[in-house]
Steps between C-alpha positions, in 0.01 A plus 500: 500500500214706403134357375366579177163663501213532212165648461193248531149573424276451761108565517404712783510824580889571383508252234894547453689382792891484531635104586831422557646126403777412704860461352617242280711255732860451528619319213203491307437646152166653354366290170545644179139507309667545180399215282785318257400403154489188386699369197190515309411900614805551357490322197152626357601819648832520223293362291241788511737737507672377175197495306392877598832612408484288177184692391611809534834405309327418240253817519779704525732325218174546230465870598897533434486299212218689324634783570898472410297385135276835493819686581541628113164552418409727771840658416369611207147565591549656859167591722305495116518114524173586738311790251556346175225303344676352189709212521787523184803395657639502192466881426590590878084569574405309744311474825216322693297806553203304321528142608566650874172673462320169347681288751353684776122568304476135503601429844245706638213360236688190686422617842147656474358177363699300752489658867084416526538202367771381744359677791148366410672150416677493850244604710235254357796256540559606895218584630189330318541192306452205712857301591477245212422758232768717665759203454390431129506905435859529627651232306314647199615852557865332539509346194392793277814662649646211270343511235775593229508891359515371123114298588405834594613680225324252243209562694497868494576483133221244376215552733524802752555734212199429292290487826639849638502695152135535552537657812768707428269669235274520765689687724645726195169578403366587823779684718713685213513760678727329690819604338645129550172328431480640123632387197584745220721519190781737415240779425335432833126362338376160728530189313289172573652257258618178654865538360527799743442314864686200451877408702444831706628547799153417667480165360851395601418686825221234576709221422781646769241514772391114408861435579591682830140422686612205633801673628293732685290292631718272649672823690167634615350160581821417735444880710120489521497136649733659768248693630448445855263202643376709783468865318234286247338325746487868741337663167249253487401467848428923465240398286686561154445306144791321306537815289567675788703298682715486149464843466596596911741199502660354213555790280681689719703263684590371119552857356853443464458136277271705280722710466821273477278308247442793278806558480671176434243441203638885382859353454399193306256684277819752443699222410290263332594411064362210330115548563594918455726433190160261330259733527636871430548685194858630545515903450793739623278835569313566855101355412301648762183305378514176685217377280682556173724283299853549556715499816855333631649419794877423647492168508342454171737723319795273632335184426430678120804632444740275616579233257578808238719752696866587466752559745424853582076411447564210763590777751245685449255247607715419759454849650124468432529129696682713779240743525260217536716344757516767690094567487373176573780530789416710704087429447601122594683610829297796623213232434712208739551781767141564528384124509774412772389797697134431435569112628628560881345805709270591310185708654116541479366777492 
């Protein structure tokens, strides 16, 4: 019977060297290594399984349903469902050309008022405040995250708006010729009257960001504070300062929960209604001036028009739900596939 041989490391000067084990015996069988589950292995595994398959059942069945109820509006409409900016179901014009464009204006407002304050808000929690404060700061940050949409729509509506007008002018007044920072009638002449900045898109904007910040932080807060131990420690023994070591260290290594964070705020901001719905002035034409009166979103046109529509108008905003659905979709998953990527191999550099 011949012996089975394998390669062993060996210092020295040939540090692979060829060893030979002798044969198993007569009558004698090798172990198995492979391990058995246990009943309960197998139970939460089932278990797990069900549930991920019950998500995306249900994913799936919305994105069937919506669209099986779009199926005779966009039958009328065709690709124009996506170019027209008046919404008449009842004369056959109809599209979500505007409130696609407002939908999107706002979630970017949404996003460049949020991303510093969640990165700022996450580092200071990670990095700088002292343990205790960083307990209190987390719990704080995760109960804004539940702090109802409606309480931040009232919010917007009675306070943040008279407090922003002013700066609004402010900004109209000095950077006009910023095409999206005036505000101009019909004939194009700059108007400063009060009646002309209020429920704008950058109003309702600001009250977006409010609401996904603690969203982002709580991404960007759980990638930074994987940052290796010994890469902060090896950054400080070279002689560098927190900022650097946050700026060598942390931000790279947590590039992708920035990211992932950014992201994940995008598709809630896309999708977000009450707060939106409280504080804009519902139009149906493309308002490039963020700081004027007037704008509309997906969300809030289904939440307006619902309660009135008829058969064939209740397809049409289930085409513009689908749409939605199908936005905040894909933001939501590219957004998961960066945070799971950014949480296991993940690389300084």
């Amino acid at each position: 019977m011949s012996d089975d041989t394998r390669l062993v490391e060996r210092p020295g000067p040939r540090s692979i060297v060829r060893e030979t084990e002798p044969a198993a015996e007569p009558g004698r069988r090798r172990r198995s290594l492979v391990a058995r589950r246990s009943g309960s292995d197998s139970i939460f595994s089932a278990v797990s399984y069900t549930a991920g398959a019950t998500t995306v059942g249900i994913m799936l069945a919305v994105g069937l349903f919506l669209a099986l109820r779009a199926s005779d509006a966009l039958a009328v409409t065709g690709f124009g469902f996506l170019t027209e900016q008046q919404w008449s179901p009842e004369t056959r014009t109809f599209g979500i050309a505007a409130v696609l464009s407002g939908t999107i204006t706002i979630a970017l407002i949404a996003m460049a008022v949020s991303v510093p304050l969640a990165l700022g808000t996450s580092l200071l929690i990670s990095e700088v405040a002292p343990p205790k404060v960083k307990s209190f700061l987390v719990a704080l940050v995760d109960l804004m995250a539940a702090v109802p949409s409606v309480v931040y729509g009232l919010w917007g509506v009675f306070f943040l708006q008279a407090t922003v007008i002013p700066v609004s002018k402010w900004i109209a007044a000095h950077f006009s010729w910023i095409p999206i920072f005036s505000v101009t009638d019909a004939s194009g002449h700059p108007q400063t009257e009060v009646s002309m900045f209020t429920s704008s898109a950058f109003i309702a904007g600001l009250v977006v960001a409010l609401m996904v910040v603690p969203t982002q932080t709580s991404v960007m807060r759980e990638a930074f504070s994987q940052a290796p131990a010994g890469e902060r420690e090896g950054a400080y023994a070279l002689g560098s300062t927190r900022w650097g070591m946050i700026r060598s260290v942390v931000l790279p290594f947590g590039r992708g929960g920035i990211i992932g964070g950014t992201m994940l705020g995008l598709g809630r901001a896309l999708g977000e209604t009450i707060a939106v719905y409280m504080i804009i002035s519902p139009i149906f034409t493309i308002n490039w001036q963020i700081l004027k009166t007037g704008s509309n979103s997906v969300s809030a046109l289904i939440a307006l028009r619902y309660g009135e529509a008829s058969e064939f108008g209740l397809s049409a905003l289930m085409a513009a739900g689908l749409v939605l659905f199908l936005m905040t979709l894909a933001v939501n998953f590219t957004a998961s596939s960066i945070v799971a990527r950014s949480r296991s191999g993940a690389q300084t550099t």
